[in-house]
mmCIF file of the N, C-alpha and C atoms, coordinates in Angstrom:
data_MODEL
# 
_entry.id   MODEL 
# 
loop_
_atom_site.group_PDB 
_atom_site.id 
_atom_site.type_symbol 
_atom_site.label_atom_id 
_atom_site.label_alt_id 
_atom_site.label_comp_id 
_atom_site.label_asym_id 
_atom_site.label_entity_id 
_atom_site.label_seq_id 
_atom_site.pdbx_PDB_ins_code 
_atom_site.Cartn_x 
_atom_site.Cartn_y 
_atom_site.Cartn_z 
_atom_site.occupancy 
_atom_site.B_iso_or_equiv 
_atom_site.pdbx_formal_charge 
_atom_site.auth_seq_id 
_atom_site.auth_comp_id 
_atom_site.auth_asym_id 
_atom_site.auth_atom_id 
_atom_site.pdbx_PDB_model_num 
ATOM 1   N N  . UNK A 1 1  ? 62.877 6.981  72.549 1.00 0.00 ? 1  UNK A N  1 
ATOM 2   C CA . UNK A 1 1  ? 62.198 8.066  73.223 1.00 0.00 ? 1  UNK A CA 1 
ATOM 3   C C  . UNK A 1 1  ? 62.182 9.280  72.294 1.00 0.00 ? 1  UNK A C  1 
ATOM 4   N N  . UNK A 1 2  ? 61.043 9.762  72.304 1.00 0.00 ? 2  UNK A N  1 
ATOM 5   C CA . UNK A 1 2  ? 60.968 10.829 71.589 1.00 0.00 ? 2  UNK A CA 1 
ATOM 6   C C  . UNK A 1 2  ? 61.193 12.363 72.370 1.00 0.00 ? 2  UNK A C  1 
ATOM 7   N N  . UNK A 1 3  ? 61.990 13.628 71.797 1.00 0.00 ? 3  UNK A N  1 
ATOM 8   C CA . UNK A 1 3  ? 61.902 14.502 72.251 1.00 0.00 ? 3  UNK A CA 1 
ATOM 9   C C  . UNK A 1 3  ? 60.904 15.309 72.254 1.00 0.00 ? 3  UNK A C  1 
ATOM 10  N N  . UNK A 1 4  ? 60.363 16.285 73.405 1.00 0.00 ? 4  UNK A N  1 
ATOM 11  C CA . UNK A 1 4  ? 59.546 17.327 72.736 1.00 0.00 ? 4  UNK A CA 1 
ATOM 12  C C  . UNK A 1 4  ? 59.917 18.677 73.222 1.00 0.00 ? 4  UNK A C  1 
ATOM 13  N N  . UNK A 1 5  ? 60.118 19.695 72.565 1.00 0.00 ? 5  UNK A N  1 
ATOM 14  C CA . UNK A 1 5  ? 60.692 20.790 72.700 1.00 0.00 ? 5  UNK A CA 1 
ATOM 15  C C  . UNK A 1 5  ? 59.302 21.690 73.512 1.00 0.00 ? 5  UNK A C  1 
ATOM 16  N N  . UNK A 1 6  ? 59.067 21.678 74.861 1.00 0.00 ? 6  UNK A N  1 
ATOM 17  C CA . UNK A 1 6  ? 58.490 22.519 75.502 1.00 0.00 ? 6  UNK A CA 1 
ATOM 18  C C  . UNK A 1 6  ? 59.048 23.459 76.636 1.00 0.00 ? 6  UNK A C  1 
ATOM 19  N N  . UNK A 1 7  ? 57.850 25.080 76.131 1.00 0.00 ? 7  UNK A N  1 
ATOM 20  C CA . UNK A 1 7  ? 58.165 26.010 77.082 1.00 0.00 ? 7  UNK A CA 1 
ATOM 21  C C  . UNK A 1 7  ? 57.101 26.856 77.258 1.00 0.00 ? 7  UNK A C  1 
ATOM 22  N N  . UNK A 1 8  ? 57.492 27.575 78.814 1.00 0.00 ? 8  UNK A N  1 
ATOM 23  C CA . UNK A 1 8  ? 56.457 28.501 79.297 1.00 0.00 ? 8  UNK A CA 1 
ATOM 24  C C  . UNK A 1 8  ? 56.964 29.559 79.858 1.00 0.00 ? 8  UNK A C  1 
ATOM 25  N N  . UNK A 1 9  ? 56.372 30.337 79.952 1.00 0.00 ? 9  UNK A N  1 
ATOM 26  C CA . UNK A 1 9  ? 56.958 31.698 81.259 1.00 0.00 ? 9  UNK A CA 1 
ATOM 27  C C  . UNK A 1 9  ? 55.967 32.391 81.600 1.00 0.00 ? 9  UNK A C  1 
ATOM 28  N N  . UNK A 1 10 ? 56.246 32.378 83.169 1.00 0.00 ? 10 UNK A N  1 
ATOM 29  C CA . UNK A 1 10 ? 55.620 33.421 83.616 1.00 0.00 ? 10 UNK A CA 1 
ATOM 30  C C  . UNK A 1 10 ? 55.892 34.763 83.821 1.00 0.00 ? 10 UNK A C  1 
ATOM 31  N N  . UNK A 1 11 ? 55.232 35.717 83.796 1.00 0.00 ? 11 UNK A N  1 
ATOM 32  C CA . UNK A 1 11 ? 56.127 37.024 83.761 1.00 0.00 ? 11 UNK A CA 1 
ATOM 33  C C  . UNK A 1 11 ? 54.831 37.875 84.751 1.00 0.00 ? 11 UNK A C  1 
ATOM 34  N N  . UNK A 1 12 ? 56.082 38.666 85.639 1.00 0.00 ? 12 UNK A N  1 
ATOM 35  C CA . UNK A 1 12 ? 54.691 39.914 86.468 1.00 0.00 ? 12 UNK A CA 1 
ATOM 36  C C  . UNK A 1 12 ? 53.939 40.581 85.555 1.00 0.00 ? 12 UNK A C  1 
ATOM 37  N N  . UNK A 1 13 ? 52.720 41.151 86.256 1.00 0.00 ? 13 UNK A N  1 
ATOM 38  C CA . UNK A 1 13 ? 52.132 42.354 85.109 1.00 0.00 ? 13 UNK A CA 1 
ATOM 39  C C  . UNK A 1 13 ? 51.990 43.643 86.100 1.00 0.00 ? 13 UNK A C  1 
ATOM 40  N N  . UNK A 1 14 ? 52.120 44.756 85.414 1.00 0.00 ? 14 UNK A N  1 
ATOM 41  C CA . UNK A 1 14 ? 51.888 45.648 86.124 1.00 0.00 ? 14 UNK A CA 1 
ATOM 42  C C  . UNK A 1 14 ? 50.420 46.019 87.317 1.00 0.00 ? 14 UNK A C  1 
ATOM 43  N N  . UNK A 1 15 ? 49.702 45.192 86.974 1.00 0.00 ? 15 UNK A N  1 
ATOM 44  C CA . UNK A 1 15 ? 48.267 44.876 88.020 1.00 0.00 ? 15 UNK A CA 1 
ATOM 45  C C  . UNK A 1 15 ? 48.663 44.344 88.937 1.00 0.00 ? 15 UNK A C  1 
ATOM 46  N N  . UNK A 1 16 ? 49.571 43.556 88.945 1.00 0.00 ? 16 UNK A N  1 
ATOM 47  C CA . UNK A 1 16 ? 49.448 42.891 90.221 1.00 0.00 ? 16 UNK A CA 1 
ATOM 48  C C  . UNK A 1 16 ? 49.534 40.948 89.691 1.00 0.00 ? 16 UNK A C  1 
ATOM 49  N N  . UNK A 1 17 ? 49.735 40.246 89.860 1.00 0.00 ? 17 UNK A N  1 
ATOM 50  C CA . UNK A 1 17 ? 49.723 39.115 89.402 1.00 0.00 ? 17 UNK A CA 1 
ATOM 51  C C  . UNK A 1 17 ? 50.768 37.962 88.345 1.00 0.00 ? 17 UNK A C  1 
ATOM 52  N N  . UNK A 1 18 ? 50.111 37.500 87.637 1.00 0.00 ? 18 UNK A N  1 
ATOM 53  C CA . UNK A 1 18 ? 50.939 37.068 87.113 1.00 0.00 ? 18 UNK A CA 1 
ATOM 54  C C  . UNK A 1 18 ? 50.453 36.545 85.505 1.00 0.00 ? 18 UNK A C  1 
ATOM 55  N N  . UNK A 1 19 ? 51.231 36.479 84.241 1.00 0.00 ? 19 UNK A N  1 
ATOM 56  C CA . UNK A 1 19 ? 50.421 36.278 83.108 1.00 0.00 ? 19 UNK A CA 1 
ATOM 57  C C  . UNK A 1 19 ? 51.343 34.917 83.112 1.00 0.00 ? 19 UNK A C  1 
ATOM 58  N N  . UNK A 1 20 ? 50.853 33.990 82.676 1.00 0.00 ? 20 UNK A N  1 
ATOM 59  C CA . UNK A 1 20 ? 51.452 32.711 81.707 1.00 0.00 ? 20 UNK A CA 1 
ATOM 60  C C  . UNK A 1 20 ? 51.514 32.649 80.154 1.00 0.00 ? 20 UNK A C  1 
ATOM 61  N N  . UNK A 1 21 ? 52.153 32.760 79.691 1.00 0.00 ? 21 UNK A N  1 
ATOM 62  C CA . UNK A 1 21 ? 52.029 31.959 78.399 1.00 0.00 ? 21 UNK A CA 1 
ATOM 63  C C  . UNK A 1 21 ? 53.019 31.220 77.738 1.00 0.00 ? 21 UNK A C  1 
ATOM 64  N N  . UNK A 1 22 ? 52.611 30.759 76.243 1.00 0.00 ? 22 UNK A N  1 
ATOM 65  C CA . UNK A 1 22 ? 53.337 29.438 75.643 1.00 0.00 ? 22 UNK A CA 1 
ATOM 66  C C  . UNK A 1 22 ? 54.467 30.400 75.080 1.00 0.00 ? 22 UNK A C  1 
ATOM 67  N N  . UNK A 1 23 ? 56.137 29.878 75.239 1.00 0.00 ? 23 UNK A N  1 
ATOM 68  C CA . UNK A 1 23 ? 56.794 30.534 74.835 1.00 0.00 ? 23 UNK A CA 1 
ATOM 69  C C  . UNK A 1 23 ? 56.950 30.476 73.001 1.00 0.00 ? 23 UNK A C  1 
ATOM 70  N N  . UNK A 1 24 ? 56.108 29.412 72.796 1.00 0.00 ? 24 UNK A N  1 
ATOM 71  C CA . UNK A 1 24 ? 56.376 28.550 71.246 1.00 0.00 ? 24 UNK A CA 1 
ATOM 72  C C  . UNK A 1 24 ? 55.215 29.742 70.316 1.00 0.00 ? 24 UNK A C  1 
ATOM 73  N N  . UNK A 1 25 ? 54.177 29.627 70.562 1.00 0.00 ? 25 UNK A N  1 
ATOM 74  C CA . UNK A 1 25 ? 53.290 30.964 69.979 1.00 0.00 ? 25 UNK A CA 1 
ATOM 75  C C  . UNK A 1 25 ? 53.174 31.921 71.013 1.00 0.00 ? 25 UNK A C  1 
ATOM 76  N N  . UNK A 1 26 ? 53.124 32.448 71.856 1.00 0.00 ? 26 UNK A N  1 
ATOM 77  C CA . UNK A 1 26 ? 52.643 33.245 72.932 1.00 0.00 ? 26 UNK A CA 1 
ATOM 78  C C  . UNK A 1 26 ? 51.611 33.606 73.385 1.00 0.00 ? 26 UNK A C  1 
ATOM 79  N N  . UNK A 1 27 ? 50.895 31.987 73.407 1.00 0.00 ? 27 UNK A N  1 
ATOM 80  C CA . UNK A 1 27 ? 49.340 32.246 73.696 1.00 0.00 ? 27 UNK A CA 1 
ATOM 81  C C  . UNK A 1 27 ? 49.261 32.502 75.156 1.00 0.00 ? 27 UNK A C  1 
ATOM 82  N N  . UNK A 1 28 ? 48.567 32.982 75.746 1.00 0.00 ? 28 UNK A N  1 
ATOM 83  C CA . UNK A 1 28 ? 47.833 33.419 76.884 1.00 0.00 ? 28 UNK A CA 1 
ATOM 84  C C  . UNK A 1 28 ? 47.450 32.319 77.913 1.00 0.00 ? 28 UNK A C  1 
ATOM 85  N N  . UNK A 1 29 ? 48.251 31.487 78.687 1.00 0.00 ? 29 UNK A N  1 
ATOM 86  C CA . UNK A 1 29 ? 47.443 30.215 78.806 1.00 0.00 ? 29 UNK A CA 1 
ATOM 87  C C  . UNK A 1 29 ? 46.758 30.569 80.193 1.00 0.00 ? 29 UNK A C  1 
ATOM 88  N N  . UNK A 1 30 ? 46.930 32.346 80.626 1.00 0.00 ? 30 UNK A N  1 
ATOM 89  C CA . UNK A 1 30 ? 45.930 32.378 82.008 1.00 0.00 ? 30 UNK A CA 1 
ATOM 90  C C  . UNK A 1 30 ? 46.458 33.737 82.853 1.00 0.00 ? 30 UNK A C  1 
ATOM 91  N N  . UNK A 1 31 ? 45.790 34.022 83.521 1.00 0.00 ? 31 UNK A N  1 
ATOM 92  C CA . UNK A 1 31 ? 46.565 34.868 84.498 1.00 0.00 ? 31 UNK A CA 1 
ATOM 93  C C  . UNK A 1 31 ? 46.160 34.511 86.126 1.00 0.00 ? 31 UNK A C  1 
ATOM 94  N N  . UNK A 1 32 ? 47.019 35.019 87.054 1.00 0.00 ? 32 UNK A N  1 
ATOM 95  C CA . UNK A 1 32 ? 46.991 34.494 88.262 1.00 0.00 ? 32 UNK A CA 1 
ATOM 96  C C  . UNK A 1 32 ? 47.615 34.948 89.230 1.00 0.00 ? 32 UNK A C  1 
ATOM 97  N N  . UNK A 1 33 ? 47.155 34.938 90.787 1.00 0.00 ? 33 UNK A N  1 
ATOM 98  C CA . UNK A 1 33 ? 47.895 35.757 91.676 1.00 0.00 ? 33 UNK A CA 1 
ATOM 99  C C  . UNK A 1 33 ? 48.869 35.736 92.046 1.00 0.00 ? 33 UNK A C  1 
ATOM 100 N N  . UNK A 1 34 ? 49.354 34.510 91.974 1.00 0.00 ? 34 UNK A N  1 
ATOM 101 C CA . UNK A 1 34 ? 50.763 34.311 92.458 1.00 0.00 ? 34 UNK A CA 1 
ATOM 102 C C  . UNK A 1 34 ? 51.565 33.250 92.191 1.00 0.00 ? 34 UNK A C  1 
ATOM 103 N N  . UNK A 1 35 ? 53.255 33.478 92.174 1.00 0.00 ? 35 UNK A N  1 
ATOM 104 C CA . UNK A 1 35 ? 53.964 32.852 91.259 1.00 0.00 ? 35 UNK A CA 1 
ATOM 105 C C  . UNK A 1 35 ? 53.623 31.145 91.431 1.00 0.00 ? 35 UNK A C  1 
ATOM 106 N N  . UNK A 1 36 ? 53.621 30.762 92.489 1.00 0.00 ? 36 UNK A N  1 
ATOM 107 C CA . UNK A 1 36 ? 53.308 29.536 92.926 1.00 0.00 ? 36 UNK A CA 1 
ATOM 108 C C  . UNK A 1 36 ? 52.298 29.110 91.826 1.00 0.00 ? 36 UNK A C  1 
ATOM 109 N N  . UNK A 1 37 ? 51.185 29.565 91.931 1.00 0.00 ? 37 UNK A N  1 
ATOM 110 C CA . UNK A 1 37 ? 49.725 29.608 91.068 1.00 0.00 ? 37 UNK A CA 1 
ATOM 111 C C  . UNK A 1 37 ? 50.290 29.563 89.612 1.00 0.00 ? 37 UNK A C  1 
ATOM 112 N N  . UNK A 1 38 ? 51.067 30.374 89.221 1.00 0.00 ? 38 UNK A N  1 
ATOM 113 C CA . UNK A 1 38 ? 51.652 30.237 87.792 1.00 0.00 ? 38 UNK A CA 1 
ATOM 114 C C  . UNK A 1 38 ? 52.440 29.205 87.233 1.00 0.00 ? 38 UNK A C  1 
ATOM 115 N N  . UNK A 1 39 ? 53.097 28.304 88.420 1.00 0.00 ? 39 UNK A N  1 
ATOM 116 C CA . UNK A 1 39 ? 53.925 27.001 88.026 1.00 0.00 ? 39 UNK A CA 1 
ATOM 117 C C  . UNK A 1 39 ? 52.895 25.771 88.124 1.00 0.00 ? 39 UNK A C  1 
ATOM 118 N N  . UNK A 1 40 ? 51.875 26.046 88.953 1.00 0.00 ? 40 UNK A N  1 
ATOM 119 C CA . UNK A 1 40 ? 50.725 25.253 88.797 1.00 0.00 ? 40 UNK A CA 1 
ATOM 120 C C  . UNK A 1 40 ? 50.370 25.356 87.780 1.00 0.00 ? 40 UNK A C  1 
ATOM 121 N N  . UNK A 1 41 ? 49.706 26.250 86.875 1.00 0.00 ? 41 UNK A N  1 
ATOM 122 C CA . UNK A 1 41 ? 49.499 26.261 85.462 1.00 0.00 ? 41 UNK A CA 1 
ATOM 123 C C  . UNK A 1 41 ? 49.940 25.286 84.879 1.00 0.00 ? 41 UNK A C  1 
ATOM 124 N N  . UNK A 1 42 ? 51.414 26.104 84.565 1.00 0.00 ? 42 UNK A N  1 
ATOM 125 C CA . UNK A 1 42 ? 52.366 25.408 83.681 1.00 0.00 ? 42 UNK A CA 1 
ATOM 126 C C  . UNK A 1 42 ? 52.652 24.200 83.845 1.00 0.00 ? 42 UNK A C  1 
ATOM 127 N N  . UNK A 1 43 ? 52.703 23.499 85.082 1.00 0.00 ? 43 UNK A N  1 
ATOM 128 C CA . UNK A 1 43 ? 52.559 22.145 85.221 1.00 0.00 ? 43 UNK A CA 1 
ATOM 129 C C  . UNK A 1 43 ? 50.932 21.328 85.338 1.00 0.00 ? 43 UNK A C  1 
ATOM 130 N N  . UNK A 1 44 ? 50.360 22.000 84.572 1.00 0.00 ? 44 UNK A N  1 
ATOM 131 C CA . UNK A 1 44 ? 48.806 21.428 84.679 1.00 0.00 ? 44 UNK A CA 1 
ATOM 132 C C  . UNK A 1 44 ? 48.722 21.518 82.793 1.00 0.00 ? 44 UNK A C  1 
ATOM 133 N N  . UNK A 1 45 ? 49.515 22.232 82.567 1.00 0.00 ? 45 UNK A N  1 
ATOM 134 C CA . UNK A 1 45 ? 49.803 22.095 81.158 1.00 0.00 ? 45 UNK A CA 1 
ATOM 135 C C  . UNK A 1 45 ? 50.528 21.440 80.485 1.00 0.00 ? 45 UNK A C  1 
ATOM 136 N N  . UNK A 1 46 ? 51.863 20.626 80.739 1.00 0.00 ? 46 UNK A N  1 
ATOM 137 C CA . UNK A 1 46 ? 52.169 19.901 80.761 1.00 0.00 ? 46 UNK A CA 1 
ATOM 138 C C  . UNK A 1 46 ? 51.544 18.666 79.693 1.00 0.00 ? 46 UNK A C  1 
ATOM 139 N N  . UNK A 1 47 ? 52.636 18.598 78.910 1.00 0.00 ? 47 UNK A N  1 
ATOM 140 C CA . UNK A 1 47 ? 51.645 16.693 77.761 1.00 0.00 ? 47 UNK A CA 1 
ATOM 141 C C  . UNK A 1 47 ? 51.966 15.843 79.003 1.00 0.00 ? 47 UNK A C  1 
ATOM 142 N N  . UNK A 1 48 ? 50.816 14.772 78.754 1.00 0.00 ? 48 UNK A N  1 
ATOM 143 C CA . UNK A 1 48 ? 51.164 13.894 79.475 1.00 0.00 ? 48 UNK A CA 1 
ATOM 144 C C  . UNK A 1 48 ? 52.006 13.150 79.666 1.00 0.00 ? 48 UNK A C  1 
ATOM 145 N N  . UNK A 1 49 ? 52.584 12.506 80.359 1.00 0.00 ? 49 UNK A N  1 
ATOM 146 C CA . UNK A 1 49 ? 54.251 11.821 80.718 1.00 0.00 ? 49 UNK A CA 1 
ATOM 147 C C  . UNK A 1 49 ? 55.065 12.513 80.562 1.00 0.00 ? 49 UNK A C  1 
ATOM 148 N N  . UNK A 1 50 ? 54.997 13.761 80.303 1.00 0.00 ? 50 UNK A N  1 
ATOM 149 C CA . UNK A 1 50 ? 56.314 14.614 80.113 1.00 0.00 ? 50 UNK A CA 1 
ATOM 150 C C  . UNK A 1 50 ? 57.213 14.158 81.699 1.00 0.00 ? 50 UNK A C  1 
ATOM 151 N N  . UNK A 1 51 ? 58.739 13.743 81.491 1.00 0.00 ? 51 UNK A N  1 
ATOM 152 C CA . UNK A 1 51 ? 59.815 13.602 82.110 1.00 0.00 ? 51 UNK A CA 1 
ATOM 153 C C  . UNK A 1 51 ? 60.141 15.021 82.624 1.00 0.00 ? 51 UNK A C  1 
ATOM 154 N N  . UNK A 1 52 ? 61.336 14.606 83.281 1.00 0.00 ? 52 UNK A N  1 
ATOM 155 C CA . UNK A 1 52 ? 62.097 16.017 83.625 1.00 0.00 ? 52 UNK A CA 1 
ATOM 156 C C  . UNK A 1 52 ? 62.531 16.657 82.897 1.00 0.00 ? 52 UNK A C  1 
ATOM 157 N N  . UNK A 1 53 ? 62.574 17.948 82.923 1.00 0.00 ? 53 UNK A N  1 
ATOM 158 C CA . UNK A 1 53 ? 63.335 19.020 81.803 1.00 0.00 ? 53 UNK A CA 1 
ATOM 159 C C  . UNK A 1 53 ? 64.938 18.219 81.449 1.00 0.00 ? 53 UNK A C  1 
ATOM 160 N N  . UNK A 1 54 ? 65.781 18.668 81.110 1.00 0.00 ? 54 UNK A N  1 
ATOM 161 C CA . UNK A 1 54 ? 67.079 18.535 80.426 1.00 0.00 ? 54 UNK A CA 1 
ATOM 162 C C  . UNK A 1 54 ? 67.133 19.551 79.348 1.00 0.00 ? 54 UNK A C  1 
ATOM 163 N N  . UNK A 1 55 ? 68.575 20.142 79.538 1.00 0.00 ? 55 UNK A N  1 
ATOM 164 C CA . UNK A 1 55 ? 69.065 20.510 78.890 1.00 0.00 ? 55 UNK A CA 1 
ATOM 165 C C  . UNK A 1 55 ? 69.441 20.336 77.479 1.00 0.00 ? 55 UNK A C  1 
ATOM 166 N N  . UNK A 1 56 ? 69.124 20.528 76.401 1.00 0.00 ? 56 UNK A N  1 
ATOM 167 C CA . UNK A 1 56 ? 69.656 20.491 74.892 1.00 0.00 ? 56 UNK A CA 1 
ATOM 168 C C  . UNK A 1 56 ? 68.404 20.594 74.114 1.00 0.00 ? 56 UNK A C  1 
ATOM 169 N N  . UNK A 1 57 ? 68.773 20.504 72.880 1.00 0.00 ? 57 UNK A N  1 
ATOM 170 C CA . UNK A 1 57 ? 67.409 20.572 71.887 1.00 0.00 ? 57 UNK A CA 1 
ATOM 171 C C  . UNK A 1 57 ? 67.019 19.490 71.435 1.00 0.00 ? 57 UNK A C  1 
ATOM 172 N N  . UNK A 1 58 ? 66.192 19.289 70.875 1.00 0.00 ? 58 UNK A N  1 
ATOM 173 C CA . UNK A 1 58 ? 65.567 18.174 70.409 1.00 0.00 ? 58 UNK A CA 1 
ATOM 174 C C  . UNK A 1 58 ? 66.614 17.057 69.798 1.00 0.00 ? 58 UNK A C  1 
ATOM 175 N N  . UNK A 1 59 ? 67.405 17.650 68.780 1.00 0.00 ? 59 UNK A N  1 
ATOM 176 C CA . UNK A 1 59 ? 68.593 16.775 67.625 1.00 0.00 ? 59 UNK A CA 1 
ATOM 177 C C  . UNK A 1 59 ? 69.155 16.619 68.670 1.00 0.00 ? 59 UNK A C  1 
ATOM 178 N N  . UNK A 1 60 ? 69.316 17.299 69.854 1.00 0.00 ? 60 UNK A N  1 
ATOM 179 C CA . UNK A 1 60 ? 70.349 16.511 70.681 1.00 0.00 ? 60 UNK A CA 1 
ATOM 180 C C  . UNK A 1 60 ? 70.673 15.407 71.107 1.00 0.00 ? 60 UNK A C  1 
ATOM 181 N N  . UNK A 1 61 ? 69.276 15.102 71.483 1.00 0.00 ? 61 UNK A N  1 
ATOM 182 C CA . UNK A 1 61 ? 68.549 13.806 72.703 1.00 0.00 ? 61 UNK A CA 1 
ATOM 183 C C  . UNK A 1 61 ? 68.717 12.624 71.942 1.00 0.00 ? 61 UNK A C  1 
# 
Protein backbone atom coordinates (compact mmCIF):
# COMPACT_ATOMS: atom_id res chain seq x y z
CA UNK A 1 0.00 0.00 0.00
CA UNK A 2 1.12 3.13 -0.86
CA UNK A 3 1.02 6.30 1.34
CA UNK A 4 -0.25 9.64 0.34
CA UNK A 5 0.37 12.59 2.38
CA UNK A 6 -3.01 14.65 2.07
CA UNK A 7 -4.45 17.92 3.46
CA UNK A 8 -7.07 20.61 3.59
CA UNK A 9 -8.55 23.33 5.76
CA UNK A 10 -11.18 25.16 6.03
CA UNK A 11 -10.97 28.42 7.63
CA UNK A 12 -13.92 31.36 8.31
CA UNK A 13 -13.58 34.55 6.31
CA UNK A 14 -14.49 37.67 7.49
CA UNK A 15 -17.68 37.84 4.83
CA UNK A 16 -19.31 35.41 6.10
CA UNK A 17 -18.60 31.81 4.87
CA UNK A 18 -16.09 29.70 4.42
CA UNK A 19 -12.65 29.46 2.19
CA UNK A 20 -11.09 25.88 1.45
CA UNK A 21 -7.85 25.28 0.45
CA UNK A 22 -4.90 22.74 -0.24
CA UNK A 23 -2.76 22.83 2.79
CA UNK A 24 0.30 21.38 0.43
CA UNK A 25 0.34 24.70 -2.00
CA UNK A 26 -2.54 26.80 -0.73
CA UNK A 27 -4.58 26.76 -3.62
CA UNK A 28 -8.06 28.04 -3.34
CA UNK A 29 -10.10 24.94 -3.92
CA UNK A 30 -13.55 27.17 -3.34
CA UNK A 31 -15.49 29.13 -1.06
CA UNK A 32 -18.80 28.32 0.64
CA UNK A 33 -21.53 28.96 3.13
CA UNK A 34 -21.18 26.67 5.49
CA UNK A 35 -18.87 24.44 7.37
CA UNK A 36 -20.78 21.33 6.42
CA UNK A 37 -20.49 22.62 2.61
CA UNK A 38 -16.69 22.94 3.22
CA UNK A 39 -16.14 19.16 4.30
CA UNK A 40 -18.17 18.38 1.27
CA UNK A 41 -15.55 19.99 -0.77
CA UNK A 42 -12.82 18.49 0.78
CA UNK A 43 -14.28 15.19 0.54
CA UNK A 44 -15.29 15.67 -3.15
CA UNK A 45 -11.64 16.32 -3.44
CA UNK A 46 -10.42 13.56 -2.20
CA UNK A 47 -8.00 10.93 -4.80
CA UNK A 48 -9.86 8.26 -5.41
CA UNK A 49 -9.87 5.27 -2.88
CA UNK A 50 -8.40 7.37 -0.46
CA UNK A 51 -8.89 5.19 3.05
CA UNK A 52 -9.29 6.68 6.35
CA UNK A 53 -7.02 9.34 7.65
CA UNK A 54 -4.30 7.89 10.23
CA UNK A 55 -2.03 9.31 11.97
CA UNK A 56 1.87 9.47 10.94
CA UNK A 57 3.75 10.47 7.85
CA UNK A 58 4.29 8.87 4.94
CA UNK A 59 7.99 6.88 6.07
CA UNK A 60 5.86 5.85 8.70
CA UNK A 61 3.19 3.63 7.08
Amino acid sequence: MTATAVGFEANPHGSGGYRVRSESDRALLGEVDTVEEAYELIAATLPEGCGPAVVGTPDQL
